[in-house]
Structures are given as structure tokens and as C-alpha cells.
Biotite code that builds the C-alpha atoms (Angstrom):
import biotite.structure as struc

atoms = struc.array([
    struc.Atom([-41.718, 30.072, 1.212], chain_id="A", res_id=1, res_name="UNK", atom_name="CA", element="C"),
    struc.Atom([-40.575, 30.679, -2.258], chain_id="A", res_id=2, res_name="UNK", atom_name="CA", element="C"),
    struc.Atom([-39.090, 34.050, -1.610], chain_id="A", res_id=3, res_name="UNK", atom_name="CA", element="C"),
    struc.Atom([-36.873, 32.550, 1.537], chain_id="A", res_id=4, res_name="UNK", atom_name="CA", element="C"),
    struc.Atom([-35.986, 29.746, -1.113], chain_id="A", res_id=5, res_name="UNK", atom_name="CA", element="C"),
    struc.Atom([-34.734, 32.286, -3.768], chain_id="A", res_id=6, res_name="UNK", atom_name="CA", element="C"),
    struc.Atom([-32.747, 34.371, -1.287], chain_id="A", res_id=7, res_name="UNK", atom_name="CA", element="C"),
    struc.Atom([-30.918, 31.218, 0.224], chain_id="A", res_id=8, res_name="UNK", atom_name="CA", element="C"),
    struc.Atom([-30.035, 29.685, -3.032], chain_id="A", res_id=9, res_name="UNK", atom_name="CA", element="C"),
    struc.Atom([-28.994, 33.093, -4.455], chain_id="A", res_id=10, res_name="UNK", atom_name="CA", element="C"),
    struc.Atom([-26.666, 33.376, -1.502], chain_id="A", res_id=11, res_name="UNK", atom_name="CA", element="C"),
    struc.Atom([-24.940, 29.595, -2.007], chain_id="A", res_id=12, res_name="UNK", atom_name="CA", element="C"),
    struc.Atom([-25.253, 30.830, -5.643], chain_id="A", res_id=13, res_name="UNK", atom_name="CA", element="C"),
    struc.Atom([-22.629, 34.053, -4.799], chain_id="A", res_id=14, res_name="UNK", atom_name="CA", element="C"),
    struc.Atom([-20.801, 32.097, -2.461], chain_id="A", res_id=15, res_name="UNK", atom_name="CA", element="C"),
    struc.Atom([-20.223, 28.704, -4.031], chain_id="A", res_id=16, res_name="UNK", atom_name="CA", element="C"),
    struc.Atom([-21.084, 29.150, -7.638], chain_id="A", res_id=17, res_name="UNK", atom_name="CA", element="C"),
    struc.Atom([-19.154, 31.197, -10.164], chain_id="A", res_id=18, res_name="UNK", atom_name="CA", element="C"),
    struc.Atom([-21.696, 31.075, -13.333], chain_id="A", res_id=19, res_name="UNK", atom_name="CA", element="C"),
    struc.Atom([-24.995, 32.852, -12.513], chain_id="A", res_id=20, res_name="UNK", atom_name="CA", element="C"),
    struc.Atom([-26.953, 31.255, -15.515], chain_id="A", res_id=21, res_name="UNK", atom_name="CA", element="C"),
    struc.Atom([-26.877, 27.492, -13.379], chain_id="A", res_id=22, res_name="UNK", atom_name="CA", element="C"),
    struc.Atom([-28.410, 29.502, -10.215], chain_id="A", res_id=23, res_name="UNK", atom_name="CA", element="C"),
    struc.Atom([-31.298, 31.242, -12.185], chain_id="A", res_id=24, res_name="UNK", atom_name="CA", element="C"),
    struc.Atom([-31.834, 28.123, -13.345], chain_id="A", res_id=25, res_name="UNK", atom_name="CA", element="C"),
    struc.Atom([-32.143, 26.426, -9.808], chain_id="A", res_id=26, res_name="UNK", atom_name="CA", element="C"),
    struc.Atom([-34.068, 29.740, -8.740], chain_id="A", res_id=27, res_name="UNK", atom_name="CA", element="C"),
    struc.Atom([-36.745, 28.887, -11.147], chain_id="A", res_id=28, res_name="UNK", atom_name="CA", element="C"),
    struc.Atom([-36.796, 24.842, -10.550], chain_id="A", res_id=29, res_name="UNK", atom_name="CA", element="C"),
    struc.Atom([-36.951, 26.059, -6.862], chain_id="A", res_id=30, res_name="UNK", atom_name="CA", element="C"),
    struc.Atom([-39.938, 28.568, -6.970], chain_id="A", res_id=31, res_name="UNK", atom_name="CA", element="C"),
    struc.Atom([-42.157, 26.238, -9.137], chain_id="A", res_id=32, res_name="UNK", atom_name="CA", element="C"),
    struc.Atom([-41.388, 23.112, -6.929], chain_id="A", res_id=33, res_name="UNK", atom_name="CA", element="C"),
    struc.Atom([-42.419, 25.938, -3.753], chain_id="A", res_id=34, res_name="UNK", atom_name="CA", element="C"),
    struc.Atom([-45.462, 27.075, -5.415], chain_id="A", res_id=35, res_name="UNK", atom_name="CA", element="C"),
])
């Protein structure tokens, strides 16, 4: 579950988001709300 989280937030991250440092951010919020 996490890793489909991480790859769907790093591809709104690529698409939508310019600064990478605010979707590492949600990457890790998102994993340890997954796990």
C-alpha cells in the first residue's frame, strides 16, 4: 500500500508541484500514515 502511495503522490508531485522538498515531505507523512 505504501509503495502505490509513494508512486501516485510522486507523480501529482512532477505534474502539479514545482518544489520537490514539499512532496518528500508528503511522501514521508504518507508512508507512516500507510504503515
Amino acid at each position: 500500500m505504501s509503495e502505490v502511495y509513494e508512486f501516485t503522490i510522486r507523480i501529482a508531485c512532477n505534474t502539479w508541484y514545482e518544489t520537490s522538498l514539499y512532496c518528500e515531505q508528503e511522501i514521508v507523512e504518507g508512508i507512516n500514515f500507510f504503515d
